[in-house]
N, C-alpha and C positions, 0 to 999 in steps of 0.2 A: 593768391597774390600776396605777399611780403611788402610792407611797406616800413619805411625807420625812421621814426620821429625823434631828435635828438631836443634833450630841456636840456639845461642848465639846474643841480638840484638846487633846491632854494631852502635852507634850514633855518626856520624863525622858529625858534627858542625861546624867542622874548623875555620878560621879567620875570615870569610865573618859572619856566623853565629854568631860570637862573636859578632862581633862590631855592627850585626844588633841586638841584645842582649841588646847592651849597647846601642843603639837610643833610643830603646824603654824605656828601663830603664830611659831618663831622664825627670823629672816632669814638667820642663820647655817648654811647649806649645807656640807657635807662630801661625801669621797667613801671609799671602802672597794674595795682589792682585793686580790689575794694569788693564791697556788697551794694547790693540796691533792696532798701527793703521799706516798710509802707511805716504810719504813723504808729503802727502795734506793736514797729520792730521782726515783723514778719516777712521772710523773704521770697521777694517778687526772681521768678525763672524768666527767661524768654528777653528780656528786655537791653534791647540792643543800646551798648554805650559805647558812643564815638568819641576820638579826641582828634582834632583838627588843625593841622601848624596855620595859624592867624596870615604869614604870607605869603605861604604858596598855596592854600587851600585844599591840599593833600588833607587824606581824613580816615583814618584807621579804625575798625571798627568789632567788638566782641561781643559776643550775649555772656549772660547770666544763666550758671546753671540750675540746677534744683536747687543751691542750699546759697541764693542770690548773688553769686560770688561771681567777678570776674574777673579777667588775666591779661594783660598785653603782653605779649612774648616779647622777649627784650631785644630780641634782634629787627623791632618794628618803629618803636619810637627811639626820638634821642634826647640828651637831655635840652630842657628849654621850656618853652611856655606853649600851654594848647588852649583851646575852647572845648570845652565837654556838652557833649548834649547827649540826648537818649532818649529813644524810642520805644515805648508803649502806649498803646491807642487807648483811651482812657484816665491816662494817668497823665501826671508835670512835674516837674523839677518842685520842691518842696523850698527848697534856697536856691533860686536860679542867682543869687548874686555869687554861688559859688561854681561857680561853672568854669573860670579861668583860672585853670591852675601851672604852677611850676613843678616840673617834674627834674628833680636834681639827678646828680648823677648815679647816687646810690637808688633809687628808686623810690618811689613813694604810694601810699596806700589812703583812701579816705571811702566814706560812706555814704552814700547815694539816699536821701528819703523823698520818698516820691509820693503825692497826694491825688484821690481820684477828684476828674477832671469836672468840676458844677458848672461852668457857663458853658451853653449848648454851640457858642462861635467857637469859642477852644475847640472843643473836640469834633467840630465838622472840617475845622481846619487840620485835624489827624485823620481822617478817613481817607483809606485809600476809593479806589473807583469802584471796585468789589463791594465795600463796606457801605457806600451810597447805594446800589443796586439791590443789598439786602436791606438796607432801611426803606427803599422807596414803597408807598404804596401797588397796590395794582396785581394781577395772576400771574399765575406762569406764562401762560400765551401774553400778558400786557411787557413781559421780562425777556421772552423769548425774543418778540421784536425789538424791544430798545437794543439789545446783545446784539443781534444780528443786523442791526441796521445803523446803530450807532459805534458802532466795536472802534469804525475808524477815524472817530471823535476823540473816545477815548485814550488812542496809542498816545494822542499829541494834548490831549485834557483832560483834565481828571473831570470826572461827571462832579463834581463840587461846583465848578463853574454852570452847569446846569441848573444846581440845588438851590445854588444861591441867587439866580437869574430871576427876576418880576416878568419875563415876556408872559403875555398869551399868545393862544393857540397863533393866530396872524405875524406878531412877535418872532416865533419859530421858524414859520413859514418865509420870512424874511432873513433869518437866520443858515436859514438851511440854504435857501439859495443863494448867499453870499459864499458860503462854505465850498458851495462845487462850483466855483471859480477860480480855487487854489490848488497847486499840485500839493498832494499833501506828504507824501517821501522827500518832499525836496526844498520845505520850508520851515523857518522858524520864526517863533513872537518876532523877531527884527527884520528878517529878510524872508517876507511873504514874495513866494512864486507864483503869479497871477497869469493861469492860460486858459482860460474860457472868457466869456461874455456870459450874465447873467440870463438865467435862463428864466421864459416866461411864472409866475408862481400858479394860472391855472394849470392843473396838471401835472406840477411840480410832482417828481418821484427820486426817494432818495434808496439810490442802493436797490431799486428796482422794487418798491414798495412804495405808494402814497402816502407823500409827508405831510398830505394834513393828519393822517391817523395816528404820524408818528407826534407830530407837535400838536397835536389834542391833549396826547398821554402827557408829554413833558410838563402843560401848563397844571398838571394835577401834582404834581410830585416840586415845584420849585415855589416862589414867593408871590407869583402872581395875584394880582388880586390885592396890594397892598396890604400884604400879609407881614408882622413882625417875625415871626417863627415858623419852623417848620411842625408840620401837625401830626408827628409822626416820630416814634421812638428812633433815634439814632443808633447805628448797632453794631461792634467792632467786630473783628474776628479771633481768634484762642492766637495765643503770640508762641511762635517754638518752643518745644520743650525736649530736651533728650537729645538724640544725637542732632537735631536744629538748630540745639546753641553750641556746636564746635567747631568751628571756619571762624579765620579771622579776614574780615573785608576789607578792602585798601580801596579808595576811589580815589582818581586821579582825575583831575579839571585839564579840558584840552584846551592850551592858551589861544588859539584863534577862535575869536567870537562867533557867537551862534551859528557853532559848530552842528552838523545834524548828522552822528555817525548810525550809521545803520547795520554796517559790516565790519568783521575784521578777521585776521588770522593771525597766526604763532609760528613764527618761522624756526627753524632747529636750534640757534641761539637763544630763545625765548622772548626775543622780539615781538611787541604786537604791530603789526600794520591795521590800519582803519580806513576806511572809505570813506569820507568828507560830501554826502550826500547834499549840503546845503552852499557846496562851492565844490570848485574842479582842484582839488587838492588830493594827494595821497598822502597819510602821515603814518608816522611812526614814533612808538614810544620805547625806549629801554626802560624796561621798569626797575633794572637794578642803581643804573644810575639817576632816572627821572627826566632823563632829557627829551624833549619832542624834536623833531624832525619832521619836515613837509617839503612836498616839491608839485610843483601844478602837472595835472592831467589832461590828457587831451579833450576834445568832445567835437562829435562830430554829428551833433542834429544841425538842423537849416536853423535858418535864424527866427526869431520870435515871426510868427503870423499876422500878425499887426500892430498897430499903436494901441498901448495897456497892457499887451498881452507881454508875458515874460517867454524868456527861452530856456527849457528847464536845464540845469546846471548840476555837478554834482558825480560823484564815483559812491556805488552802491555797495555791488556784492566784493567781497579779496579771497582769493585763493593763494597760498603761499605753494609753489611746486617742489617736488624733491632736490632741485636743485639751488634752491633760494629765488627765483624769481617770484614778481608778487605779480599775478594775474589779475586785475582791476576792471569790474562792468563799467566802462564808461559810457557816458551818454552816446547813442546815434547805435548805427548798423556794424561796427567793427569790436574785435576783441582787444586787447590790450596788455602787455607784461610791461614791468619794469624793473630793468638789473641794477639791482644797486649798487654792483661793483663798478657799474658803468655811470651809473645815474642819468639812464636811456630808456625811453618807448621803446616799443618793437611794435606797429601795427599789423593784425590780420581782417584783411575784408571779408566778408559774410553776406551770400547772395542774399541776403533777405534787407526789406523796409522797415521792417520795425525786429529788435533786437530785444529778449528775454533779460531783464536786469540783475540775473542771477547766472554764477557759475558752477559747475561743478565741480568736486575737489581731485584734486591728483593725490594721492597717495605716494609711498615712496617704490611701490613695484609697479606703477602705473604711468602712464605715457599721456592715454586720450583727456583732455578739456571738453565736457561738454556744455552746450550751451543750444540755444532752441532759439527761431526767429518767423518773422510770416515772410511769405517769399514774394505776396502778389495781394492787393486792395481785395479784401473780403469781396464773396459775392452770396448775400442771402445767409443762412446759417455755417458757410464754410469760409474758415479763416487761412487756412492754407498753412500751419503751422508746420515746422520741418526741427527737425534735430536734427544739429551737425557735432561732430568727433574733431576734435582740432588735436591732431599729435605734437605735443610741446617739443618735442625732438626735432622731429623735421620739419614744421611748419605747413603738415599736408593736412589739406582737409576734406572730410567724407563727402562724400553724396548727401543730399540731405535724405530725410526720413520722414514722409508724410504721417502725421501723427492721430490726426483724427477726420479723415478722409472719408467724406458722405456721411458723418454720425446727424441723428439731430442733436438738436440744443439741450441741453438736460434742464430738467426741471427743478422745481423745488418750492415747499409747502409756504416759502417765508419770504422768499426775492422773483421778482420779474425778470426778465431777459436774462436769462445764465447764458453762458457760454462755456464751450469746451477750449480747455487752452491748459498747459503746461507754468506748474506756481514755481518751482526750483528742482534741482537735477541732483543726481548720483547717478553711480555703475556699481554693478554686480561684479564677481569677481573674476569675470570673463570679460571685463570692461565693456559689457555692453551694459542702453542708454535706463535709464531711471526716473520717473519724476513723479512730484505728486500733481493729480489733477481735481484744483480743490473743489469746482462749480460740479462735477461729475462726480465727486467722492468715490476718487478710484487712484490706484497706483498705475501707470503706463508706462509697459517696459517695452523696449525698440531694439532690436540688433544691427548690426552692420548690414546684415544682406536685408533689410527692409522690414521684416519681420517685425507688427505689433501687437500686444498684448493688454487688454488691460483689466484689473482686478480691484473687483469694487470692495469697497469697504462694508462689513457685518453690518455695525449702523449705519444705517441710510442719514445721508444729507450730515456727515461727519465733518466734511472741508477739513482732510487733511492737506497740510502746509507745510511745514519744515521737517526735513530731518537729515538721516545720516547712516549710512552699512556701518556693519560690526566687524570683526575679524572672523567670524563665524556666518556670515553673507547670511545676513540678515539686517532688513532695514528698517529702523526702527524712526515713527514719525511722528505729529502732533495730531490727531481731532482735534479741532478747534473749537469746532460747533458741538461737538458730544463730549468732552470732558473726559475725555481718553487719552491713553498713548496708543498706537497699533506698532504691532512687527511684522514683517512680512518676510515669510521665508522663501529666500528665494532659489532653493531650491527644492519646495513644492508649490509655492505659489498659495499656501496658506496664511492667511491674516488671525495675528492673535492681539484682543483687544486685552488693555488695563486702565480700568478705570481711577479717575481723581477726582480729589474733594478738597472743595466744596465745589457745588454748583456753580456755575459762571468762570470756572477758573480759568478757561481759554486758553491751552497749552498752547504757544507759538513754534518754538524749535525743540527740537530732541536731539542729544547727542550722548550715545553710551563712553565709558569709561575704559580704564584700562582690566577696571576690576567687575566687567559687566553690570553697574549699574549705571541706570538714564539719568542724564541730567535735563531737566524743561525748564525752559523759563515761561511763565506766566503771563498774562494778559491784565493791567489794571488791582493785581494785590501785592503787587511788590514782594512776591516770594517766588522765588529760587527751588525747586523741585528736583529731589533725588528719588527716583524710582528702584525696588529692590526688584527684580523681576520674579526671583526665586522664588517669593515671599505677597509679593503684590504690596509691600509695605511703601509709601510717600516718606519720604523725610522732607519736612518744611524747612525753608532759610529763609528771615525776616532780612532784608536788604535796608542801611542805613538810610537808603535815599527815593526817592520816589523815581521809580524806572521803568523804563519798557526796553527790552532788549529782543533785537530781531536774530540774533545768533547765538549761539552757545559754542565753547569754542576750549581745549581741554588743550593743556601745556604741556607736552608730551617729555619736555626734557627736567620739568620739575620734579623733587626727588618723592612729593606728595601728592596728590590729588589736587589739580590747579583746574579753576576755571575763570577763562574770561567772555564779561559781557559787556557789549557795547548800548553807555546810557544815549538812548538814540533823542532825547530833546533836551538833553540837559550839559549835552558836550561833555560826555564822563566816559573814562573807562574803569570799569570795575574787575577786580582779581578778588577771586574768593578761593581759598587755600584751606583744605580740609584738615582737621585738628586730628590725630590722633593721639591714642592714650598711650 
């Protein structure tokens, strides 16, 4: 059944969108370049240097090659006044009084000296999450649980807020059971989403693990104890070097506040849409001219469950389809397009209770939407999960597809209570169903006629998560928990693993290229991953801004290698544009 919700589109631009309006608008071009090199006159590589417009908060951003030099290509800044900052873990600005410069119209050039960093606040305050997790005390097994059981601390805190925390063990324990009374996709510092009722603390288990053993460990590794210092070498990690410093970064500040995008796509005009997880909003940015655009989404959960309790709010996954519609997961049991020639819903209901927050994408020779939901109140270890085929075309939609019918629960060496359930979707090049299944660490393919499949992963208890088919149907995705990419071919059903480094790096999404290399974003290092498959070679990108990005997302109509990533707690959209020689 078709259902048609007609909005009104609503485009607040506000001040921030004006004045980036007005940057763009002016004809006058500049350029920016210099060295960054230490008190010896020796030149520092790797070290990302931003320049930032003071009132729109736009922030451009380049590395330093081998011989400390860098470059803004002229067609990025214009002339006028910026804020320069720069990024190496270790090191500061040597004159930070010269940080605000004018860049005239012919261009201008100056020299970066940069000192390493002596007070241990400074440089705890540059660690990314990564770089706290290698400094903490404690084994691999004391490493392996904080990763696995705190990971979803992380997406939304840097473990610094940890480090620097005085709780003991009790402390934690009161910590942690505050924490799982918030949706955590669907909040930020200002607009916390509050749907549970605190849970007793005997017995407390976080993430399917006892959180006294997890807030034991934490009280060893933070200030407890009226501690001045931490007792423990602090530890960064090696900054890009080689093809890591050639992509120039653009982050763009989304003007409605605490923004929490999660999602986004690239429509054939280079449009990005985003999903407004932390309000029922759909936006959009032109990033040639800088303007946002939004317009409110539907949502159709029941209303909060009681007083305190919130009702979560918010558009997650966006698919852009062959034809320009943007497919939006909004909250509740239904699917969602929006034409923007119309600036109109189109609702589709979906027999199921509870709805999958993730879509799958349409391609330009493809028709099916897929999408997965449970059809009936769990009974015991069976959730009832179903895959449905939504034909963007006609509006018809499949049968569903019992997905894991009679499995047990699967297990695992590090969490309690798994479950088998479907984390995000694709199709094969026969459009039939895709997903990964990360508590089962397997891939599960479905066809039309009911037919499932599924294919576990080489490394055990991998929790693959995101990813994405090739043009050669093969789908390539994230290990999360083993520190890999996997491909899976899917026409033999063979999984080929590649591994990353360092340890902890938590690949979230995967999304191959035009030029068949992976792009991952990462988990807590603020680095941007190019995988060479050919070669097994990682190209590192040290990102200006502290990020967590849940998609990776490739501009098909840019004439370079474009990526964009959505900063999902910091209200950013990041474009990373690959340099060539």
């Amino acid at each position: 059944m078709v259902k048609r919700v007609v909005k009104r589109g609503v485009r607040t631009s506000g001040g921030l969108a004006a004045l980036m309006l007005l940057l763009f608008s002016v004809p006058v071009l500049a350029s920016l370049s210099g060295s960054v090199i230490n008190a010896d006159a020796d030149p520092l590589e790797g070290v990302v240097v931003s320049a930032t417009e003071p009132d729109s908060g736009m922030t451009v951003s380049v590395s330093t090659d081998s011989d400390g030099q860098f470059v803004f290509p002229t067609d990025r800044l214009s002339e006028g006044a910026y804020e320069l900052s720069i990024r190496a873990a270790g090191f500061e600005w040597a004159q930070p009084e010269n940080r605000r410069v004018a860049i005239p119209a012919e261009g201008s050039s100056l020299t970066i000296t940069v000192r390493p960093v002596t007070d241990p606040e400074v440089l705890a305050s540059q660690l990314t999450s990564l770089e706290w997790l290698n400094s903490f005390p404690g084994s691999t097994a004391d490493k392996d649980l904080l990763t696995r059981n705190m990971v979803n601390c992380a997406f939304c805190h840097s473990l610094e807020r940890i480090a620097r925390s005085n709780h003991d063990a009790d402390g934690f324990m009161k910590v942690i059971q505050r924490m799982k009374t918030y949706e955590t996709d669907h909040s930020s510092s200002v607009r916390i989403q509050r749907v549970a009722e605190p849970e007793p603390l005997e017995g407390l288990a976080w993430y399917g693990r006892d959180a006294r053993a997890i807030s034991e460990y934490l009280a060893t590794v933070n200030l407890a104890g009226e501690k001045t210092g931490w007792d423990y070498p602090l530890q960064t990690l090696p900054r890009p070097a080689g093809a890591g410093t050639r992509a120039v970064v653009t982050v763009f500040p989304i003007p409605r506040p605490a923004s929490v995008v999660h999602d986004l796509d690239v429509d054939a005009q280079g449009n990005v849409w985003y999903g407004n997880t932390g309000w029922d909003y759909l936006g959009k940015l032109n990033p040639t001219t800088g303007k946002f655009s939004e317009w409110p989404a539907p949502n159709f959960l029941p209303p909060a469950a009681g007083e305190g309790v919130d009702r979560i709010v918010g558009v997650q996954d966006i698919q852009v389809d062959p034809q320009g519609k943007v497919w939006a997961a909004v909250m509740g049991n239904k699917h969602a397009a929006f034409d923007p020639e119309l600036e109109r819903w189109q609702v589709f209901d979906l027999p199921v209770i509870w709805k999958n927050p993730f879509l799958g994408p349409v391609r330009d020779d493809e028709v099916m939407l897929w999408g997965s939901g449970i059809t009936q109140p769990p009974e015991g270890e069976e959730r009832y999960e179903h895959a449905f085929a939504l034909n963007t075309a006609t509006g018809e939609l499949s049968k569903g597809i019992a997905l894991f019918a009679g499995l047990p629960s699967p297990t695992s060496p590090t969490h309690a209570d798994r479950l088998n359930y479907c984390y995000m979707f694709d199709q094969d090049e026969a459009g039939d169903f895709i997903c990964t299944a990360s508590e089962t660490s397997a891939i599960v393919r479905a066809g039309l006629d009911g037919s499932v499949e599924r294919i576990p992963t080489p490394t055990p208890h991998a929790y693959p998560r995101r990813g994405y088919r090739d043009d050669n149907n093969r789908f390539w995705f994230s290990e999360f928990f083993a520190d890999r990419v996997g491909m899976l071919d899917l026409a033999t059903n063979q999984i080929t693993e590649f591994p990353l480094s360092p340890r902890y790096i938590s690949p979230y999404f995967t999304r191959p290229d035009r030029n068949g290399h992976i792009w991952i974003s990462s988990t807590g290092s603020d680095r941007l991953l190019r995988l060479i498959p050919e070669t097994g070679e990682v190209v590192s990108y040290l990102m200006p801004v502290y990020y967590d990005a849940r998609k990776v997302v490739l501009d098909e109509s840019a004439p370079q290698v474009t990526v964009w990533l959505p900063n999902k707690n910091a209200a950013e959209l990041i474009r990373v544009e690959l340099l060539t020689d």
